[in-house]
C-alpha positions as CSV (number, residue, x, y, z in Angstrom):
1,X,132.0,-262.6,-197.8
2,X,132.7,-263.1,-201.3
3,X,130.6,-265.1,-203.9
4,X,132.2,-268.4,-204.6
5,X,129.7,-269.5,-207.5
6,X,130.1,-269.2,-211.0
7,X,129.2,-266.7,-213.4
8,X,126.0,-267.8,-214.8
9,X,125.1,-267.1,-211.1
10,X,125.3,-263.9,-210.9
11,X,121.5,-263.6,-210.4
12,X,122.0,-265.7,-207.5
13,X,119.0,-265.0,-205.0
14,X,118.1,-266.0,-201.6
15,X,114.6,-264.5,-202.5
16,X,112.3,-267.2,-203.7
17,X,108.9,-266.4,-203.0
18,X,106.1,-268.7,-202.5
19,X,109.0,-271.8,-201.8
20,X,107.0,-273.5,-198.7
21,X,103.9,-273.5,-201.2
22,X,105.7,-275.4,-203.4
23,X,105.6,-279.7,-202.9
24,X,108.6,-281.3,-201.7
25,X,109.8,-282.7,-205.0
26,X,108.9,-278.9,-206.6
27,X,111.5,-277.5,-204.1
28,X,114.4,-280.2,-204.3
29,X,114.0,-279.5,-208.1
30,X,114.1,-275.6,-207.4
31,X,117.1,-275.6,-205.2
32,X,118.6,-278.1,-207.9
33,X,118.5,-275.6,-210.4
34,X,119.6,-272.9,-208.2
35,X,123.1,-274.6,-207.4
36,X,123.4,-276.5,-209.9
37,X,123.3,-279.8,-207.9
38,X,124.5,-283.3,-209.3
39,X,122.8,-286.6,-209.6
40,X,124.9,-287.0,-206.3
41,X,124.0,-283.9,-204.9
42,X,120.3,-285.2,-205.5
43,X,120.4,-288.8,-204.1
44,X,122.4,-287.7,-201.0
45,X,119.5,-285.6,-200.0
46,X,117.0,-288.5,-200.5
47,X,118.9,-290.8,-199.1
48,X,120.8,-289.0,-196.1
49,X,123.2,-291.1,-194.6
50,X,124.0,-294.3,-195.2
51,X,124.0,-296.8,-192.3
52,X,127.3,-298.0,-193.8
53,X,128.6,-294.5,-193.1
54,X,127.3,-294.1,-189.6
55,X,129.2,-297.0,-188.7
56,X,132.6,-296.1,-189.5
57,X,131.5,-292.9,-187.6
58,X,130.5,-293.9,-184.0
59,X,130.7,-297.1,-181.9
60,X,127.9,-299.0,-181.7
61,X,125.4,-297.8,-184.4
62,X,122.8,-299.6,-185.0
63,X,121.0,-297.4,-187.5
64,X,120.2,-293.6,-188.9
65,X,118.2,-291.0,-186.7
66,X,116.8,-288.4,-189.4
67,X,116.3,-285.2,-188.8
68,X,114.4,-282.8,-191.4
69,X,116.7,-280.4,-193.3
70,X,115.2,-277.5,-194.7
71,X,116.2,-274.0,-196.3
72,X,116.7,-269.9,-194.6
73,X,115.8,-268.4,-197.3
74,X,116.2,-264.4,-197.9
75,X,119.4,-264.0,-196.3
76,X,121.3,-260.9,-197.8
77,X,124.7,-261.0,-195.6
78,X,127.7,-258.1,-196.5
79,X,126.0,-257.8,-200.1
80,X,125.4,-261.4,-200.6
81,X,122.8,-263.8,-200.8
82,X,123.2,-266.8,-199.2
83,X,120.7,-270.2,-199.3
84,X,121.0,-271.4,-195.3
85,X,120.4,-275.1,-194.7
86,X,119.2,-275.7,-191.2
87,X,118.4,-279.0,-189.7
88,X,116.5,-279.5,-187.0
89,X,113.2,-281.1,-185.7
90,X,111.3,-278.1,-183.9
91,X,108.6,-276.5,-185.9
92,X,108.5,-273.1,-187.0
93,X,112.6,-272.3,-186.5
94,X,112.8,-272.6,-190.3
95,X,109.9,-270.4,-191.2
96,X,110.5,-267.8,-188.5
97,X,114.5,-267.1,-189.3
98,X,113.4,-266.8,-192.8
99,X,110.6,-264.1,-192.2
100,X,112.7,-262.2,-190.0
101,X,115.6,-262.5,-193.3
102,X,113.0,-261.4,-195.2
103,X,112.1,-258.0,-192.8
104,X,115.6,-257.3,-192.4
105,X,116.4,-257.8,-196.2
106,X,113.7,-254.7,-197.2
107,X,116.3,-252.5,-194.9
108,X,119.8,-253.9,-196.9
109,X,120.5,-257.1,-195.6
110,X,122.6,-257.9,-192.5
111,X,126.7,-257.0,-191.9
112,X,128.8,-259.9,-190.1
113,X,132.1,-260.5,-189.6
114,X,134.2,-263.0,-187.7
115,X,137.8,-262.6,-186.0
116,X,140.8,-265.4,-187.5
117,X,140.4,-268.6,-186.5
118,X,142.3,-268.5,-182.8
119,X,141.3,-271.5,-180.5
120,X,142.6,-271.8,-177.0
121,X,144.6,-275.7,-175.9
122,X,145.2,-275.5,-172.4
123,X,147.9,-277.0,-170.5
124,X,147.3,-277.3,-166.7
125,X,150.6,-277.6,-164.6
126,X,149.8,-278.4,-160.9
127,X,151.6,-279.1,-157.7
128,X,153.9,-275.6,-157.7
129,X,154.1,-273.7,-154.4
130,X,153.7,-270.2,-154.0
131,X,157.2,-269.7,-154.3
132,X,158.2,-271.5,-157.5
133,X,155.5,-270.0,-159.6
134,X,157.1,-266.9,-160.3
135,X,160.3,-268.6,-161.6
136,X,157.9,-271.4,-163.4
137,X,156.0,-268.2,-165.4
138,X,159.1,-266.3,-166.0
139,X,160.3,-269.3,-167.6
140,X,157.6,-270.1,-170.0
141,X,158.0,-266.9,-170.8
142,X,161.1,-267.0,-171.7
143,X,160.9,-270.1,-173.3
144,X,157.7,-269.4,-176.0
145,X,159.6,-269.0,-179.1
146,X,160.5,-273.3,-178.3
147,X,156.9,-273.8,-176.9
148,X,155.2,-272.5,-180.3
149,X,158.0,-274.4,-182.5
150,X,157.4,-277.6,-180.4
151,X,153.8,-277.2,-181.2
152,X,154.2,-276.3,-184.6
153,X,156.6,-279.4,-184.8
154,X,152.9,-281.5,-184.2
155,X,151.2,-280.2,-187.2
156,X,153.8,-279.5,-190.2
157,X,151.3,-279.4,-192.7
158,X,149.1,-277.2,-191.5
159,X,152.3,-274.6,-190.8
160,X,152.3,-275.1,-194.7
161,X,149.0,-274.4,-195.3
162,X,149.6,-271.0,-193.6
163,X,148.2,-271.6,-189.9
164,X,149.8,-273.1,-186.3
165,X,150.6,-271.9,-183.3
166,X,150.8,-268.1,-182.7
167,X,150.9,-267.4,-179.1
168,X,151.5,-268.2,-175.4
169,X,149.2,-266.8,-172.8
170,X,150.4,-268.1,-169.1
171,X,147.5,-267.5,-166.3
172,X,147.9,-268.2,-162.3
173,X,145.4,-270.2,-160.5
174,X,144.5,-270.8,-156.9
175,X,143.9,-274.4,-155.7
176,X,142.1,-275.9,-152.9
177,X,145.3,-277.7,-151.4
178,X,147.3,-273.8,-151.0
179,X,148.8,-274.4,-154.0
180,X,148.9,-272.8,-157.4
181,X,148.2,-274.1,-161.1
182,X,149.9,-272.5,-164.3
183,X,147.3,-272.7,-166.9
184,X,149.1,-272.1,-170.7
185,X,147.2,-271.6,-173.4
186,X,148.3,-271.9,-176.3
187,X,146.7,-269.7,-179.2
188,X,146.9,-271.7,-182.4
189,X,145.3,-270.3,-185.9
190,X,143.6,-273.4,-187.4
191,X,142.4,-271.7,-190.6
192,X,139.3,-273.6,-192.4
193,X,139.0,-276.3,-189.3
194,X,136.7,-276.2,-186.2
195,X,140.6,-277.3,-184.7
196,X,139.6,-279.6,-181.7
197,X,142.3,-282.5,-183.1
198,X,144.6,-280.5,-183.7
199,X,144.5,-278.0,-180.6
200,X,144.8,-281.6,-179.1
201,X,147.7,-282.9,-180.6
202,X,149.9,-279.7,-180.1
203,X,149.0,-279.6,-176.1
204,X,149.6,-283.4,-175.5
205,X,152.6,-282.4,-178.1
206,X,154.3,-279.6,-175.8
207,X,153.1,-280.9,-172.1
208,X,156.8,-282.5,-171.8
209,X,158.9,-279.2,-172.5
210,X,156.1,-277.7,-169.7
211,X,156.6,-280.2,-167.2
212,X,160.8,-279.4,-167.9
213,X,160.6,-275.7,-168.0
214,X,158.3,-275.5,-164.6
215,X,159.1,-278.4,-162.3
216,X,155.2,-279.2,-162.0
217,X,153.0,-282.0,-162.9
218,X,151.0,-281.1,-166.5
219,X,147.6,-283.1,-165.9
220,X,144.9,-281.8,-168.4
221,X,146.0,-281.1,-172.1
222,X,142.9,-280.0,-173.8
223,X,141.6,-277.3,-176.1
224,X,139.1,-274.7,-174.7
225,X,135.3,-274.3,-175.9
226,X,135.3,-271.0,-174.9
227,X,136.5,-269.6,-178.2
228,X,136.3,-266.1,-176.8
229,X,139.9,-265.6,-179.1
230,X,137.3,-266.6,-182.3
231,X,134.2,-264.3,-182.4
232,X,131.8,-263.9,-184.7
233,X,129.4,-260.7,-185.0
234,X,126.1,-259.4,-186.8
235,X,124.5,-256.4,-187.0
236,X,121.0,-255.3,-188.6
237,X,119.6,-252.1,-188.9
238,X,115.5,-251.3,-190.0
239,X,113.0,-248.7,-190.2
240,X,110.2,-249.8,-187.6
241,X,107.6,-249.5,-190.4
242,X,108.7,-252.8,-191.9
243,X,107.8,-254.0,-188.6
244,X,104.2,-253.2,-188.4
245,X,102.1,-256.4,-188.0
246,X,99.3,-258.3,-186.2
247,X,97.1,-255.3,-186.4
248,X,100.2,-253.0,-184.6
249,X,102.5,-250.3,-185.9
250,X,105.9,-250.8,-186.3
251,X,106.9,-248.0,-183.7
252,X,105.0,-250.4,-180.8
253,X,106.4,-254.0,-181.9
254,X,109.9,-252.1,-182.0
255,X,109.4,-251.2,-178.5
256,X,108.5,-254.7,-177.7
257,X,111.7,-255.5,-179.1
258,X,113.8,-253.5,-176.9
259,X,111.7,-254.3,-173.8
260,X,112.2,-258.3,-174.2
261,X,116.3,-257.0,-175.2
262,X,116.5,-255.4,-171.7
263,X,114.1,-257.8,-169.6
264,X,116.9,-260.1,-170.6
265,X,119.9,-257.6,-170.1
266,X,118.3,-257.6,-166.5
267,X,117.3,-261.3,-165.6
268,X,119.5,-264.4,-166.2
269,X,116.2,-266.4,-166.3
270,X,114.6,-264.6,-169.8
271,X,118.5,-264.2,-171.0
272,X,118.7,-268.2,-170.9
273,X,115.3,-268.6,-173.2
274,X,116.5,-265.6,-175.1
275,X,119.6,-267.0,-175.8
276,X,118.0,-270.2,-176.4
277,X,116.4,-268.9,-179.3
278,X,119.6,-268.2,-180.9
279,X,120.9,-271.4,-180.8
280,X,117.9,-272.7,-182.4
281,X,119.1,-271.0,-185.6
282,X,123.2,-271.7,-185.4
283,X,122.4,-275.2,-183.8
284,X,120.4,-276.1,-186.5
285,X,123.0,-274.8,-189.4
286,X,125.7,-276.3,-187.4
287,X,124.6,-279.8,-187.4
288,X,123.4,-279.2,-191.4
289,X,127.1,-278.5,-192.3
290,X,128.7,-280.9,-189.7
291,X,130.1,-279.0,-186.8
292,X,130.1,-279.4,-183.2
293,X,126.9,-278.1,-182.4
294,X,127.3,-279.2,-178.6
295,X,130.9,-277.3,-178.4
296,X,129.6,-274.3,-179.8
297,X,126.4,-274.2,-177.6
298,X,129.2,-274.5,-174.7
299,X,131.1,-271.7,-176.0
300,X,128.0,-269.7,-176.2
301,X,126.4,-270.2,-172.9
302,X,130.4,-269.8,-171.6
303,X,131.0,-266.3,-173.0
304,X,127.1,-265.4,-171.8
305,X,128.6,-265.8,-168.4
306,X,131.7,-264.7,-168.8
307,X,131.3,-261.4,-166.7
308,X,129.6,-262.2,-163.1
309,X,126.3,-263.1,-164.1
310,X,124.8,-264.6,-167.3
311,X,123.6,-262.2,-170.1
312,X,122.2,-262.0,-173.3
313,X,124.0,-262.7,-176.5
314,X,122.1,-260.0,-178.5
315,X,121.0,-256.8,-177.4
316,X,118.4,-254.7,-179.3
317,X,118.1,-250.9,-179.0
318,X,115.6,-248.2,-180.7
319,X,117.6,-245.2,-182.2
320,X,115.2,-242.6,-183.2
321,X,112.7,-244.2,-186.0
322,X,115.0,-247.4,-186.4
323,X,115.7,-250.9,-184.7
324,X,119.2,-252.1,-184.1
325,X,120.2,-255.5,-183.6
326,X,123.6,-256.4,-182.3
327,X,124.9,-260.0,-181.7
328,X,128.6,-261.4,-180.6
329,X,129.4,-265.2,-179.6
330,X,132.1,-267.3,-180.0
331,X,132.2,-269.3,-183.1
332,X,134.7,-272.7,-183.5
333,X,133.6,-273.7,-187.2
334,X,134.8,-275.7,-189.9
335,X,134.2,-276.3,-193.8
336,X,137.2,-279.1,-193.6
337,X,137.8,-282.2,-191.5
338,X,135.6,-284.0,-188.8
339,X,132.4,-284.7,-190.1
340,X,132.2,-282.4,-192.9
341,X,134.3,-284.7,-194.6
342,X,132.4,-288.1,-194.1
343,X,128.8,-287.4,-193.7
344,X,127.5,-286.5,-197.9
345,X,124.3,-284.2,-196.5
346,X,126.8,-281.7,-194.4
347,X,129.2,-281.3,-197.7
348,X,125.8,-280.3,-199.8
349,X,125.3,-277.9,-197.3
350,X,128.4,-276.3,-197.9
351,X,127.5,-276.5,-201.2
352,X,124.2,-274.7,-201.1
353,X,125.8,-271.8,-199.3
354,X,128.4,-271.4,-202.0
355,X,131.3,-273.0,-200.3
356,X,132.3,-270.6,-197.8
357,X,135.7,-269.9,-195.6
358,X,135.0,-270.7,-192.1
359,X,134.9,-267.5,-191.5
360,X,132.2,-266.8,-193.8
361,X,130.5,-269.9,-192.3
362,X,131.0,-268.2,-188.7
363,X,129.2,-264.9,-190.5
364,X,126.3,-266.9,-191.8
365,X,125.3,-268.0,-188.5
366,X,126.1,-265.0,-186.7
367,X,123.4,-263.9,-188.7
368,X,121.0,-266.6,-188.5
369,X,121.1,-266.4,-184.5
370,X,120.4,-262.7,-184.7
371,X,117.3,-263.4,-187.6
372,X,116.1,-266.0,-185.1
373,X,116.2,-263.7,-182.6
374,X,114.6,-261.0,-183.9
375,X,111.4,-263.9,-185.2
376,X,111.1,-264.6,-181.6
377,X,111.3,-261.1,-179.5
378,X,109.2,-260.1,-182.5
379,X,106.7,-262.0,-181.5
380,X,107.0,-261.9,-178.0
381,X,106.6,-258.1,-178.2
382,X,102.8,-258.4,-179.8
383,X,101.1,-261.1,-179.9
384,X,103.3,-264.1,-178.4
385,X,105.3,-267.1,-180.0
386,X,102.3,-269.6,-180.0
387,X,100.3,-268.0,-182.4
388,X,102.8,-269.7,-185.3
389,X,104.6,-271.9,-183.3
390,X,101.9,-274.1,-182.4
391,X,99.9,-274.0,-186.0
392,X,103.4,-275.9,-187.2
393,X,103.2,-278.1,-183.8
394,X,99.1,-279.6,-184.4
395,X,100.6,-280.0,-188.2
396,X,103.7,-282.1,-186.8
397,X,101.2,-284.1,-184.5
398,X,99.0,-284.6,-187.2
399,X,101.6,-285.9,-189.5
400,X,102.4,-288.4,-186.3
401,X,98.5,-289.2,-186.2
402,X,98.3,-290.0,-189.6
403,X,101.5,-292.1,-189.9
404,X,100.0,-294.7,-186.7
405,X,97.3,-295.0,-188.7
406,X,98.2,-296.1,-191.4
407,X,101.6,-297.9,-190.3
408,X,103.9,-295.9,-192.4
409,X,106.1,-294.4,-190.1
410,X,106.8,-292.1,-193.0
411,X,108.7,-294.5,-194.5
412,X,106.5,-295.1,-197.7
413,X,103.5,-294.2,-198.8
414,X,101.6,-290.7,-200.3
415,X,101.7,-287.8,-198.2
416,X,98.2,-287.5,-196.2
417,X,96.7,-283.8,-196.4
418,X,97.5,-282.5,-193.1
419,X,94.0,-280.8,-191.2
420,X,95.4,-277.6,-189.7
421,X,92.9,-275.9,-187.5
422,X,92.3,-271.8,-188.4
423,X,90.1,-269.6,-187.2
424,X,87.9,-267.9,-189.7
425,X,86.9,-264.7,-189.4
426,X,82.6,-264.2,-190.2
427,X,80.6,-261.3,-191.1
428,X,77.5,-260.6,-189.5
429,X,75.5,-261.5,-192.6
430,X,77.4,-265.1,-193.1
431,X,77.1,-265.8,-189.5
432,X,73.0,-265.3,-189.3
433,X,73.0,-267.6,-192.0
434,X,74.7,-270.1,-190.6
435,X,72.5,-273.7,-190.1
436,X,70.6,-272.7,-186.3
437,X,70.5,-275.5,-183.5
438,X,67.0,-275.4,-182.0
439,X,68.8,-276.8,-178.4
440,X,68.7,-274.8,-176.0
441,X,71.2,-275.0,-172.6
442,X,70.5,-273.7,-169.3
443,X,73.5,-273.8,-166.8
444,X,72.7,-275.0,-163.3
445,X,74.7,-273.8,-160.4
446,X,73.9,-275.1,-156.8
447,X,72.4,-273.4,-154.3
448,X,75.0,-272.3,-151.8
449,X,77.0,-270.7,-154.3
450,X,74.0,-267.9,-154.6
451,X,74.4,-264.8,-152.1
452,X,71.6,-263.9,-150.8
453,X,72.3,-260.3,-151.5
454,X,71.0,-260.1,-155.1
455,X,73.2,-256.9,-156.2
456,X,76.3,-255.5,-154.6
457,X,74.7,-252.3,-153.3
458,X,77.5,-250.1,-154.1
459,X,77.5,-251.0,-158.0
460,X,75.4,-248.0,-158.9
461,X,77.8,-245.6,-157.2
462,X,80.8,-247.8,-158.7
463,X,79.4,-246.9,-161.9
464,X,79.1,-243.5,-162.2
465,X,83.1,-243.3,-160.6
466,X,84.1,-245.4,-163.6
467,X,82.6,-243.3,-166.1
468,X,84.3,-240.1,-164.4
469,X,87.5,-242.5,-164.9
470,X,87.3,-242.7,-168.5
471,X,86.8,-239.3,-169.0
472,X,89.9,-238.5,-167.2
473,X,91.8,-241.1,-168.9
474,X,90.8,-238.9,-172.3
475,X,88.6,-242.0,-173.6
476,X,86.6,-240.6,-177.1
477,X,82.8,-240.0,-176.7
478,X,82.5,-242.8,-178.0
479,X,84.2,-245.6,-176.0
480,X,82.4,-243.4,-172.5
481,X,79.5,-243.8,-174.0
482,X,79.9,-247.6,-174.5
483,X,81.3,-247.7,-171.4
484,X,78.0,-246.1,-170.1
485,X,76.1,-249.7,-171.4
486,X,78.6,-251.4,-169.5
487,X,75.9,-251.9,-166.5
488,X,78.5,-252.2,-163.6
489,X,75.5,-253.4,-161.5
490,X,75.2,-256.8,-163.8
491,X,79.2,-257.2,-164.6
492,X,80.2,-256.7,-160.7
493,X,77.1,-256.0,-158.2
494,X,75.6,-260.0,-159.3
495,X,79.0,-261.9,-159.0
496,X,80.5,-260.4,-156.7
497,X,77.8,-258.9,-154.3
498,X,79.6,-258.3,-150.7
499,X,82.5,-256.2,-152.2
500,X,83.7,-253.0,-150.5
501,X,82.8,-250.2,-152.0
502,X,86.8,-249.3,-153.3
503,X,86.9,-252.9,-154.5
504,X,83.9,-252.9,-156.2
505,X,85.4,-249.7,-157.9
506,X,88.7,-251.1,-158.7
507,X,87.3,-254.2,-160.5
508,X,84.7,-252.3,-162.0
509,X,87.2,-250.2,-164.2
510,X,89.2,-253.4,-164.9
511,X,86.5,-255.3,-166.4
512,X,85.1,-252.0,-168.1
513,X,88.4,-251.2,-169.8
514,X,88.6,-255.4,-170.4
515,X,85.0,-255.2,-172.1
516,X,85.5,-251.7,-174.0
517,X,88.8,-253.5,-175.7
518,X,87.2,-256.4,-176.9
519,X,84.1,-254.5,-178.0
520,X,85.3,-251.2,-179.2
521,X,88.9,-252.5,-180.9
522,X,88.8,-256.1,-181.2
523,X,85.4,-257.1,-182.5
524,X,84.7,-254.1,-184.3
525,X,87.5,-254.2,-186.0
526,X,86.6,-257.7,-187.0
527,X,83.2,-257.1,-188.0
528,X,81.8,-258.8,-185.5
C-alpha cells in the first residue's frame, strides 16, 4: 500500500492516544486536523445523509436510519498507517479492533495483500443431453477469443481504462431431469469497482452468442459472490509477551488463542461465531465506505464452506515464543461507483484512509477482520468477551434510558453523563471503615430440607485423602496447609450428608481446589 496523502503528512499516524477520552467535538476537530478535512468534509459527518439523497437511492424511503461511525485507530498495514472508519451499532467492535491494532502494532504492524480484481458472471446453459455437451464445451472453447470481445464490446470504457474480460472457464453440471447444464464464467478484471453492474451487463451481453454456439437454453446471467478469483490476505506476527493481560502471561493467553483457532478448525458450530467476529470488523468498514456488505458476507461464509464442511476464515498457530495470525476471504470492493459515489459519509471514508486502490481497500479490511479476531479469541482465551462487551452494552442502555426520559431521542439536547457500573477493588483498612448496618439476617430454610444425619460420616476420612491429593499434585506448603483449614466435614459432610464415601471424596477435592483458588490466588492477590 502506498501513501496517497500529501507531504506535510508525512508524520501521518494511526497512533493517537487517549482519542476515546477526548469529547465528540474534540475528536471531529482531531481527525479534522489529521486529514485535512473541508467545511464539507465537516458538515457531511454531522449531517450524514440527506433524506433528499436516500430517496434517489431506494424505493420507498421514507427517512434516514443512522448508524454510529467511529475510528480503528493504530493500524500499521505493509509500513503504513492507516485511520479505519467503521460503522456499526454493536458496542465494543470499535474499541476491541483498535486494542488488538494496537498489540499487534508493538510487533511491526500487519502485511496484507489482495489478488486483481477478477469477479466471476455466470452464464447457465440448460436443456443439453448427455451427448451434445461435449460438442457444446468444445465449442465455447473454441469460440472464447469472440466470447471475451463480445463481452468487452458491453463495457468499452472500461477496456480503456485498462480492465474487461480476461477469461472463459466452462464447468459441467448434473441436473435433476438427466440432463446436463454448462455453467460459463466469465472472468472479468473490474479494476477500482466492486463490478456487480458490470459483471451483469457483459453476461446478459454474451448469453445470445452462448445460446448459438451450444444449442441450449441460457437461463441465469448473473455474477458470482463467491469472489474466490479476488482474495484478500493478512498476516500478523507477535511475541506472546505483548499479550500478557488480566492478571495472565502472554505464553497462556497465546495458548488460548490457538485452542479457540483449532476448536473452530474442528467444529462448524464455534467456526460460525468465530467467523462472525470477523465480519463485525469488514462489515462495519464496508458499509463506512459504501460497499456491499451483504455480498461480501456471502462470499465469506461461501469460501468458509467451500471444501465439505464449513471452516474458519482465520487460523492462529504458536511458533516457538510467538503468535501467528493468518486470514484469507474473498474480497469484491470498490472505491468507484454504486454507493460510494452518492452517499457524502462513504466518500469521507475514503478519504480518511487516504484514498486507497481497491485493492488496498481489500488489504485494510483483511486486516481489520484478523484485528477483530484476534480482540475476540483474545479474550475468549482468559477471561471471556463480557467483561468489555457488556460495560459498552449497560452504557448503550443507559444512553436509551436517559433519552426516554427526557424525550430526546438523541436528537437535541446535552449529552447526559452516562452511570457505568465498576467494581472497585477495597483494602482491608477502607473496607472496616466502611458505614456498618446494625441489621442483622438470618436465612430460614424449611424443615424437610434438613437430613437428619447431621454430618456425612465419611467427611473426616474424605479429608485427610484430599490433603494426600494436594501433596501429590506438588501444591506449596502453603496452599496444603490452607487446604488443611478447609474443614471438609463443614463444606461437604453438612450439605451433603448421605454421600458415598468416593463421592464425598471426589467433591471434596473439587470444592477444596475451588476454595484454595479464590483464597490463595484471587483474593490475596487482591488484598482482600
Amino acid at each position: 500500500m502506498e501513501p496517497k496523502r500529501s507531504d506535510s503528512s508525512a508524520a501521518f499516524s494511526s497512533r493517537l492516544a487517549g482519542f476515546y477520552k477526548l469529547s465528540l467535538a474534540e475528536r471531529v476537530a482531531a481527525v479534522s486536523r489529521l486529514c485535512a478535512l473541508t467545511e464539507d468534509d465537516l458538515q457531511a459527518l454531522g449531517a450524514g445523509l440527506p433524506v433528499s439523497s436516500a430517496d434517489q437511492m431506494i424505493e420507498n424511503a421514507i427517512g434516514v436510519f443512522g448508524v454510529p461511525l467511529g475510528l480503528g485507530l493504530n493500524f500499521n498495514i505493509n509500513g503504513r498507517d492507516v485511520l479505519v472508519p467503521m460503522a456499526v451499532e454493536e458496542p465494543s467492535v470499535v474499541a476491541a479492533v483498535s486494542l488488538a491494532a494496537k498489540i499487534v502494532r508493538e510487533a511491526g504492524g500487519f502485511t496484507a495483500e489482495a489478488d486483481a480484481p477478477l469477479m466471476i458472471g455466470q452464464v447457465q446453459v440448460a436443456n443439453l443431453s448427455p451427448d451434445t455437451v461435449a460438442e457444446a464445451v468444445g465449442a465455447l472453447r473454441m469460440s472464447a477469443p469472440e466470447i471475451l470481445a463480445s463481452a468487452n464490446r458491453c463495457h468499452p470504457a472500461l477496456v480503456a481504462r485498462g480492465g474487461g474480460a480476461r477469461e472463459l472457464e466452462v464447468r459441467v453440471l448434473p441436473a435433476d431431469d438427466g440432463t446436463l447444464l454448462v455453467v460459463v464464467h466469465l472472468l472479468v478484471d473490474v479494476l477500482d469497482a466492486m463490478g456487480a453492474n458490470i459483471i451483469n451487463t457483459m453476461a446478459e451481453g454474451v448469453a445470445p452468442l452462448i445460446e448459438l454456439l451450444t444449442g441450449g437454453k441460457v437461463y441465469l446471467r448473473i455474477l458470482s459472490n463467491l469472489a474466490d478469483h479476488r482474495l484478500a490476505r493478512a498476516r500478523c506476527s507477535l511475541p506472546v509477551e505483548l499479550l500478557a493481560d488480566f492478571g495472565k502471561s502472554g505464553r497462556e493467553i497465546a495458548s488460548g488463542i490457538v485452542q479457540a483457532s483449532r476448536f473452530a478448525e474442528l467444529d462448524s458450530h464455534r467456526a460460525a461465531t468465530h467467523n462472525k467476529g470477523i465480519m463485525n470488523g469488514i462489515d462495519a468498514v464496508a458499509l463506512a465506505t459504501g460497499n456491499d456488505w451483504r455480498a461480501i458476507e456471502a462470499g465469506a461464509h461461501a469460501f468458509a464452506a467451500m471444501h465439505g464442511a464449513y471452516r474458519p476464515l482465520s487460523t492462529w498457530r504458536l511458533l516457538g515464543e510467538r503468535l501467528e495470525g493468518a486470514l484469507e476471504l474473498p474480497l469484491a470492493v470498490g472505491t468507484v461507483g454504486g454507493a460510494v459515489r452518492s452517499h457524502p459519509l462513504a466518500q469521507l471514508g475514503l478519504k480518511l484512509m487516504g484514498s486507497p486502490s481497491a485493492r488496498e481497500l481489500a488489504q485494510v479490511m483483511a486486516a481489520v477482520g484478523l484485528a477483530q479476531n484476534l480482540a475476540a479469541v483474545r479474550a475468549l482465551g482468559s477471561v471471556g468477551i463480557q467483561q468489555g462487551h457488556m460495560a459498552l452494552h449497560h452504557r448503550s442502555a443507559a444512553l436509551k434510558h436517559t433519552n426516554g426520559k427526557n424525550g430526546t431521542n438523541g436528537v437535541a439536547g446535552p449529552a447526559a453523563p452516562v452511570r457505568q457500573s465498576v467494581m472497585q477493588v477495597v483494602t482491608a483498612e477502607e473496607a472496616a471503615a466502611l458505614p456498618q448496618s446494625p441489621q442483622c439476617f438470618r436465612f430460614r430454610v424449611p424443615q424437610h430440607w434438613k437430613s437428619a444425619i447431621g454430618v456425612n460420616p465419611n467427611a473426616a476420612a474424605a479429608q485427610e485423602q484430599i490433603i494426600a491429593w494436594f501433596e501429590r499434585l506438588g501444591c506449596t506448603e502453603r496452599e496444603v496447609a490452607r487446604a488443611r483449614r478447609f474443614d471438609s466435614a463443614g463444606y461437604v459432610g453438612v450439605p451433603f450428608p448421605n454421600l458415598s464415601p468416593e463421592l464425598t471424596t471426589r467433591i471434596g477435592k473439587y470444592l477444596s481446589m475451588w476454595l484454595l483458588w479464590d483464597d490463595v490466588h484471587i483474593e490475596s492477590s487482591q488484598n482482600r
